[in-house]
Steps between C-alpha positions, in 0.01 A plus 500: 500500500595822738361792322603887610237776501466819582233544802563856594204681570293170374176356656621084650205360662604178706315228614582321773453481903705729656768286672521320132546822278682720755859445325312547148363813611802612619658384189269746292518752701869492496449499072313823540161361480203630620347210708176396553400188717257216489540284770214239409292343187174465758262802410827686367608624820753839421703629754404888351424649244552262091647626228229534169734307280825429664805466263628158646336254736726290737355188601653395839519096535313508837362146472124698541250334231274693284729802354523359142154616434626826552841460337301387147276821528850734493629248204194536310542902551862485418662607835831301508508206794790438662540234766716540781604275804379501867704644749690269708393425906568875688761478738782253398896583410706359162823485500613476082807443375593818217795332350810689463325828469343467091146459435558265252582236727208577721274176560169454404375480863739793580252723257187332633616636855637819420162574332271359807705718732377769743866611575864390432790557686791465256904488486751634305591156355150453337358665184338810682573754236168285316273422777269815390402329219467169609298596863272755588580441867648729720880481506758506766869446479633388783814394265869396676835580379877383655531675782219698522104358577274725366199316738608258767452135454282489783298833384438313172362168642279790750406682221368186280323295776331868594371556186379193493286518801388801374320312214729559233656241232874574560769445253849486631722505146807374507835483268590121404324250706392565848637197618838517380656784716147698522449463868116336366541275764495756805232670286275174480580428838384873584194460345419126645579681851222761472232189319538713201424277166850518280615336211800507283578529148840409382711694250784463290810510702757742388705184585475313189342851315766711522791307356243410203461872432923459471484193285626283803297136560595433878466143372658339154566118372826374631630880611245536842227286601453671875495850621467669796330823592674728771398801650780761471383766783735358751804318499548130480651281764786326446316175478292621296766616262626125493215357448405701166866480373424116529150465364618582136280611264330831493495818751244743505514822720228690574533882602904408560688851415533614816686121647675406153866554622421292792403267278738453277751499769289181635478315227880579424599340870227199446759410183282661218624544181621883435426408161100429581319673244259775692229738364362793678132563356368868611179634451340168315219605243509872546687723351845565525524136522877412522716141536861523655708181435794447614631205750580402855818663468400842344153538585545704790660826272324399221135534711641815621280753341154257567236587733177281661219350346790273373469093455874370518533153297801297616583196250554342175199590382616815429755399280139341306342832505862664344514261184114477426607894477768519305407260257154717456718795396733292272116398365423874478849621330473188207199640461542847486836397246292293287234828406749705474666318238121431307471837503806546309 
């Protein structure tokens, strides 16, 4: 159960060792608490000044024996206890997958990091616009757009393994999954480089998300049972525009405004279809959400008007996503008939 209170201007004592309850502290503070500290059970050590009757105690998980004495005394005088988790090892780097930029499809371990963070350097791709609430960490964006780097690749990776060394638990947020066209191997290798402790958490890749959002499986019984995920910031080769007009199945393009007339004009000379069915997918769970469709032949003009974050879906599948939709809004007009006519 996740409960929200109002701490400003409240007394939060927290118990814990100071390398355990740093991030809770922090955490409080952030809240508008007024903090008080109690770094250990033995002869009730205080690190200042306690509070008479503090309004909420915070029992850090610091593996130390002999605090639930204490913790039954505040029970028994009705301060609230609240228990919070220890602070991960100082001086390590996580690289987390944000999904296609909605906290909804955050992960569990994605949270759990964000929250144990020191600082994160996020991207434009990721869901920034909540990290206030879901942090207390200092927050850089060192976010990337076509054509313009807003930080360096290099300066990233400097900036992450730096903070690092400095002692702090560094979050490097990402859109998607930071090993499907994140660049979280050179980051990982970055950090390995310097003997800096990283890990990575995956996230949902805007791959398979994206056309969801549209109504669009990339795979469907006896219409696709492969697809392939292409990067769309440069063009293809002509090989490679053979080989994916011969695969079959599904075609998923990731950032691929900017290269879609070359293409098309690719997959036109490789022999595809003009008739492919194709769906351009901008701006996947935010708003303004929008879904082009259109085909091989057309999608060019049709796309005219579309602009990056975009997922471009190239297959039958579409065709799927096209009757599962209009037979919703057949659904939705018998339905709407059939009041209508109760009600007279």
């Amino acid at each position: 159960m996740q409960l929200t209170i109002d701490l400003t201007g409240r007394d939060v004592l927290v118990l814990g060792s100071a390398t355990a309850a740093r991030q809770a502290v922090r955490r409080f503070e952030a809240a508008g608490a007024v903090v008080y500290r109690l770094s250990s059970p033995e002869g009730l050590e205080s690190d200042g000044p306690l509070p008479e009757k503090p309004f909420l105690v915070a029992a850090v998980d610091d593996g130390q024996p002999g605090w639930e004495s204490l913790l039954q005394r505040c029970r028994d005088a009705g301060i609230p206890v609240a228990t919070e988790p220890a602070a991960g090892p100082a001086g390590h780097v996580t690289l987390i997958g944000g999904g296609p930029g909605t906290p909804d499809l955050l992960t569990a371990g994605a949270l759990a990091a964000l929250r144990d963070a020191d600082v994160v350097f996020y991207d434009r791709l990721a869901p920034y616009q909540e990290l206030p609430a879901l942090t207390s960490a200092e927050l850089i964006d060192v976010g990337k757009r076509p054509g313009h780097h807003k930080v360096a690749q290099g300066d990233i990776e400097q900036l992450m393994v730096d903070a690092a060394l400095a002692g702090k638990n560094v979050a490097r947020l990402k859109g998607g999954d930071p090993y499907v066209f994140g660049r979280g191997g050179e980051e990982v290798a970055a950090c390995v480089a310097a003997n800096v402790p990283v890990k990575v958490i995956s996230g949902v890749t805007s791959a398979i998300s994206v056309p969801a959002a549209a109504g669009i499986p990339v795979t469907h019984r006896e219409v696709s049972h492969l697809f392939t995920v292409v990067s769309g910031h440069a063009p293809l080769t002509e090989t490679e525009h053979t080989h994916l007009a011969g695969l079959g199945g599904t075609i998923v393009v990731l950032m691929g405004i900017g290269t879609l007339p070359q293409l098309v004009a690719g997959l036109s000379r490789a022999g595809m279809d003009p008739a492919m069915p194709m769906a351009v997918v901008e701006r996947g769970y935010r708003p303004g959400q929008r879904t082009t469709i259109a085909d091989l032949g057309t999608i060019v003009n049709a796309a005219s008007g579309c602009s990056n974050p975009a997922v471009l879906v190239i297959g039958e599948v579409v065709r799927v996503a096209e009757a599962n939709r209009n037979q919703a809004e057949s659904t939705a007009e018998l339905d709407r008939l059939a009041a209508s006519l109760l009600e007279a």
